[in-house]
C-alpha positions in Angstrom: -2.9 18.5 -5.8 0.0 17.1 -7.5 0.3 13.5 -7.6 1.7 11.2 -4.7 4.8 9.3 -5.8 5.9 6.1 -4.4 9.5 7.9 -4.0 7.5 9.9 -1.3 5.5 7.3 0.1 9.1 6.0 0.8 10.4 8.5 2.2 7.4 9.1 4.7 7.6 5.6 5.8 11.4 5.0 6.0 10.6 8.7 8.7 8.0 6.4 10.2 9.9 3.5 10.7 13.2 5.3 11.7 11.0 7.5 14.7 9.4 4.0 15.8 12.5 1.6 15.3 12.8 0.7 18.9 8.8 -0.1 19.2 8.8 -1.7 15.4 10.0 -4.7 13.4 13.1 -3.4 11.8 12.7 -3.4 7.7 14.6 -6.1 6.5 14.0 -8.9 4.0 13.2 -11.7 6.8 10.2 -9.3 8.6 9.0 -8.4 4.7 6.7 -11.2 5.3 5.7 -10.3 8.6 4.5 -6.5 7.0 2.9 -8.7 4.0 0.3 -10.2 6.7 -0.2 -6.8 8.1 -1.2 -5.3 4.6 -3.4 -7.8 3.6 -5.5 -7.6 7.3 -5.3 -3.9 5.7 -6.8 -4.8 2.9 -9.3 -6.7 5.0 -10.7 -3.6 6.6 -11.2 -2.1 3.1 -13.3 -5.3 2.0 -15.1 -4.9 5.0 -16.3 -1.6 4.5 -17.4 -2.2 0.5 -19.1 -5.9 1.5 -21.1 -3.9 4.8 -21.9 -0.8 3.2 -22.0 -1.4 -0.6 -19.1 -0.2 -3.4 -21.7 2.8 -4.4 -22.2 3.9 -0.8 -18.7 3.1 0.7 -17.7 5.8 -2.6 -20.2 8.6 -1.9 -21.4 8.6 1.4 -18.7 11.2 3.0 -18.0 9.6 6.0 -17.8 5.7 4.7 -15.8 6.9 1.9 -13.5 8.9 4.4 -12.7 5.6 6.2 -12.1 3.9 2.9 -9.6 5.9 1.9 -7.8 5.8 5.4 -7.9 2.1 5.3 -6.5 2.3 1.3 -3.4 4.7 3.2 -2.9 2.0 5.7 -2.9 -0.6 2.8 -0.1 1.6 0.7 1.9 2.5 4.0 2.3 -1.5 4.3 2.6 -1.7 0.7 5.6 0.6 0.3 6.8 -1.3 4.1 7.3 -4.5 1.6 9.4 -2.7 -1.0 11.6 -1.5 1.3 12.2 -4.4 3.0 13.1 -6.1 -0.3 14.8 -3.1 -1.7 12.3 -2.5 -4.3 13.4 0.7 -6.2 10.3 2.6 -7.7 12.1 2.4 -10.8 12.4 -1.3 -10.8 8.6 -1.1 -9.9 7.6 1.1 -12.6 9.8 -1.1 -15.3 8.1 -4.6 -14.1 4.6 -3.1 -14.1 5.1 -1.4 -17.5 5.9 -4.4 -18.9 2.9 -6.5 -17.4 1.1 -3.7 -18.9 1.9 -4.6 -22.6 2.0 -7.7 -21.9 -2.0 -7.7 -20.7 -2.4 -5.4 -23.5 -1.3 -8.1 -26.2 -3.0 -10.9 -23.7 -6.8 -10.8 -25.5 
């Protein structure tokens, strides 16, 4: 499988949130807070699972793992929710995070 790009992420949710805009909080800078909350309950459920079952288990048992990684999706969907309600390019992403990367990389 070839990798999963954020443009695509973006794409799926901008599909998502276009079929649902008349159920869900339009993506704008003022609800980006809003869809911050929701990712980190998100992230929640995936801290849940790791503190309950164990990192080792929660990673090999097939049906823990399974809901790990659909909890990490729901994490990302929000995620990507963010950037798009602040206009975050993956382009401007991948420029900020390559520079904290040599900057960590020069930090110790």
């Amino acid at each position: 499988m070839a990798d999963f790009s954020i443009n695509e992420m973006q794409e799926m949710q901008k599909a998502l949130q276009d079929k649902y805009k008349h159920k869900w909080e339009p993506i704008c800078a003022e609800i980006g807070q809003n869809k911050l909350l929701w990712m980190i309950g998100e992230i929640g459920e995936v801290i849940d699972i790791v503190k309950k079952h164990g990192g080792t288990k929660a990673s090999t048992d097939e049906a823990l793992r399974k809901d790990l990684v659909e909890e990490m999706a729901d994490v990302l969907m929000y995620y990507n929710d963010v950037m798009l309600c602040y206009g975050i390019t993956a382009d401007e992403l991948k420029q900020a995070y390559s520079e904290k990367f040599e900057k960590n990389m020069k930090r110790w």
